[in-house]
N, C-alpha and C positions, 0 to 999 in steps of 0.2 A: 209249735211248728205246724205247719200244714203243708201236711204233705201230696194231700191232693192237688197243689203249685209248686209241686217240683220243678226248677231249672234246667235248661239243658246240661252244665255243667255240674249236677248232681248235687247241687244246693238247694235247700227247703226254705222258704220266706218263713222269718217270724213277723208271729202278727200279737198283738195284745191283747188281754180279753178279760175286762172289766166284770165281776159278779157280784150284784145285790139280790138276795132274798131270789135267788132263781133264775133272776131276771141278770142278761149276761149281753154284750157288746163287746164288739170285733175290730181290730183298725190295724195294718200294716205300720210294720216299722220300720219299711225302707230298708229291709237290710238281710242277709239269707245267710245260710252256715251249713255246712256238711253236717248231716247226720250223727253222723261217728265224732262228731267234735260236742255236740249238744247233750250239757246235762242238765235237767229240769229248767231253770230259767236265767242259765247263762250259757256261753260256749266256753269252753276247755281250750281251746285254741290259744298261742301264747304270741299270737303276730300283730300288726299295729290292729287291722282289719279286724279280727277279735277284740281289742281292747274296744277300739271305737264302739262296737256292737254292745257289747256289755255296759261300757260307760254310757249310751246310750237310752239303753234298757234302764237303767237307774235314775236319769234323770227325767224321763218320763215317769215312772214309777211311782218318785218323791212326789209331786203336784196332784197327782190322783189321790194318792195317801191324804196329803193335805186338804183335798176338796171334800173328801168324806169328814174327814175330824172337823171341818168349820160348819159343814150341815148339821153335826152330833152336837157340836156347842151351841150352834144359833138354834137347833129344836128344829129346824125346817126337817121338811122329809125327803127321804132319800130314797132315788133310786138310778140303776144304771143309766137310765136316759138321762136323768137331770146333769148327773156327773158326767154323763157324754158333753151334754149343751156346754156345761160350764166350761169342759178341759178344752173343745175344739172354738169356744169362743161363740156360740150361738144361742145363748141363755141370753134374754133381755135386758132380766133383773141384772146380772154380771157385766156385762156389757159398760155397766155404768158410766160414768162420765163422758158426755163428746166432747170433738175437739172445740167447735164452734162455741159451747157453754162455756167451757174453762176459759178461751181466750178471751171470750164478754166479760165473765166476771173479772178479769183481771184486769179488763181494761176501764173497768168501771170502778172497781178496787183503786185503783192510779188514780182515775179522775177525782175521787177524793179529794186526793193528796197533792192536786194544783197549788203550785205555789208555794209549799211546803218541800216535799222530794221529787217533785216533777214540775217542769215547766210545761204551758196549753202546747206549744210544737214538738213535745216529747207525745204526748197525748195523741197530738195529731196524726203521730208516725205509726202510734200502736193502731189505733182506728183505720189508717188505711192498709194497714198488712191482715188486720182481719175482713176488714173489704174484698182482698184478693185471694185470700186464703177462699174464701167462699165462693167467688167467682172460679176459681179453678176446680173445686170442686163441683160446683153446676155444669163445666163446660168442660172439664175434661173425665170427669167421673159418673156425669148424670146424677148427682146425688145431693143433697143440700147440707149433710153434716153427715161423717162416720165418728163412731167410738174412737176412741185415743187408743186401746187396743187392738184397732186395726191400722194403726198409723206405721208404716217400716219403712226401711232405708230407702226401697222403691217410690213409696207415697213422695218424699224429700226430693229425691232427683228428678219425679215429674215435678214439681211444686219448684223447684228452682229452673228450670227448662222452662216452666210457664211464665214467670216472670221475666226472663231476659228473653222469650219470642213474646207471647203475646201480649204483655202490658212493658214491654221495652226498656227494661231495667238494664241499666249495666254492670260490669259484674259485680263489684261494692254497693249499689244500691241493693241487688238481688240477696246479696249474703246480711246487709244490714236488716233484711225483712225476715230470711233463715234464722236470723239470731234472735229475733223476737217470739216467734216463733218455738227456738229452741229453749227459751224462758221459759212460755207455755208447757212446753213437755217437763221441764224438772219442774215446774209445781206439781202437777199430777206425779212425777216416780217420788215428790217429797211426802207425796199425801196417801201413797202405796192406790193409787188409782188405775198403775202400772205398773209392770214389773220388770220392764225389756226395755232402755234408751234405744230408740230407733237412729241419734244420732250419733251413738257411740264411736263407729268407725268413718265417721265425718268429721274431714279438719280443715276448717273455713280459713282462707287466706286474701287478705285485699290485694287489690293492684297497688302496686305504688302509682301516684297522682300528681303529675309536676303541674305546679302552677303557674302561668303564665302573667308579669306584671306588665300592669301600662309603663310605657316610655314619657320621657316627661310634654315629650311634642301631643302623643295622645291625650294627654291627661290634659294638655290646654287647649285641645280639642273641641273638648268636651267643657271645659269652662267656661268657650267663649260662645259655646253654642247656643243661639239663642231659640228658646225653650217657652213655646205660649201656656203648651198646658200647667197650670198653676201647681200637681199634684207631683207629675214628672218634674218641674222645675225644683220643686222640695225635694225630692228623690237625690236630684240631682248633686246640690249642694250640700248633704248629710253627705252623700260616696265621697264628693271634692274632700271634705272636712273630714270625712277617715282616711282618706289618702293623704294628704297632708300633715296631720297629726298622730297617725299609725294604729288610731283610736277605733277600737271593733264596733 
C-alpha cells in the first residue's frame, strides 16, 4: 500500500512491486482498500469489492511467477526490468509474432494447397482481407504491422468500421473478412503466440439476403438481346444456360 496516495475516502491504493537482486519496480493496481482492512498482500474485507481486489491480485501475481521461472528455464537473465518489458508487453523479443506475418504465412500455407482444399477464389478472398487488414492499419493506426498481442476487441471494432465506411463493405462481406481474420487469431492462441482471444466476446451474425429472380419476360430480354461483343455474348449464353437448366 502507499500510503503517501491516500484517498479522500480514507483508502490507500495498492500498487505491486516486482524485486530481483535489489533491483524493484512499481505499478498500480487500479484498486485501493482501507487500511484496517489490509493484511500483508491481501484485504480482509469479505465484500464483492474485496474479493475482486484479491482475485485480482492473484491473477497478476501468477504471470509474473511465470515470467521469472521461463527466464530460469531458458538460462536468459533476469532482472526487474526485463520482467517489467515482458509482463506490460514492451519486450521485443516477447512481442513475437505479428499480425501481418501470421496472416502471410497462412495465406501462403493455402496457396499450396490450390486445388486440393482450396480453390484460387478462396485464395483470392484470403489475399484481399490481408490487403485491407494493412491498409487499415497504415490509415487508421499510422502503423504498418503491430504484434498479435496488441490486437483487442477495440483493434476488431475499428477494423470492421473500416471496412463497411472506407473500402465499402456491407455487412456480410465485412463479417466474411472478420472471420478470416478470426482464423488468423486461433492459429496463433493454437501455437500459444497468444494467450487473450480478442474475439471472444464477439458474435458475428449475417443478414439474411433475399434473392431476387428474373421473370420469364426478363430473361427473354436478355436472349433476344443482340450482343456484338464476342466475350459478353459468351457471358451471356452460359447465364441463359444456367437459368434454363438450374445448372451453377
Amino acid at each position: 500500500m502507499k500510503e503517501s496516495k491516500a484517498l479522500k475516502n480514507g483508502e490507500i491504493p495498492v500498487y505491486i512491486r516486482v524485486t530481483v537482486n535489489g533491483q524493484a519496480f512499481t505499478f498500480n493496481m487500479q484498486g485501493s482498500v482501507l487500511p484496517s482492512l489490509w493484511s500483508q498482500e491481501k484485504s480482509k474485507g469479505k465484500d464483492r469489492k474485496a474479493q475482486e481486489l484479491n482475485h485480482y491480485i492473484e491473477s497478476v501475481k501468477f504471470p509474473l511467477y511465470k515470467i521469472h521461472r521461463e527466464l530460469e528455464i531458458d538460462g536468459k537473465p533476469i532482472s526487474a526490468q526485463i520482467i517489467k518489458d515482458i509482463f506490460l508487453g514492451n519486450n521485443k523479443e516477447e512481442n513475437g509474432k505479428t499480425s501481418v506475418q501470421v496472416h502471410t504465412e497462412h495465406n501462403e500455407r493455402c496457396r499450396k494447397l490450390i486445388n486440393t482444399e482450396y480453390s484460387p477464389s478462396t485464395i483470392y478472398k484470403f489475399d484481399a482481407s490481408l490487403k485491407f487488414l494493412q491498409e487499415f492499419m497504415r490509415k487508421e493506426l499510422d502503423k504498418e504491422d503491430i504484434p498479435l498481442n496488441k490486437i483487442n476487441e477495440n483493434f476488431i471494432r475499428q477494423y470492421e468500421t473500416y471496412l463497411k465506411t472506407e473500402r465499402g463493405c456491407n455487412h456480410n462481406s465485412a463479417i466474411k473478412h472478420l472471420k478470416i481474420f478470426k482464423k488468423v487469431i486461433r492459429i496463433a492462441l493454437a501455437n500459444d503466440w497468444i494467450q487473450k482471444d480478442p474475439f471472444a466476446s464477439i458474435k458475428f451474425h449475417l443478414e439474411e439476403v433475399h434473392v431476387d429472380f428474373l421473370t420469364m419476360e426478363e430473361l427473354d430480354l436478355l436472349v433476344n438481346k443482340d450482343i456484338s461483343n464476342k466475350r459478353l455474348s459468351q457471358v451471356r449464353d452460359v447465364f441463359v444456360f444456367c437459368g434454363f437448366t438450374d445448372v451453377a
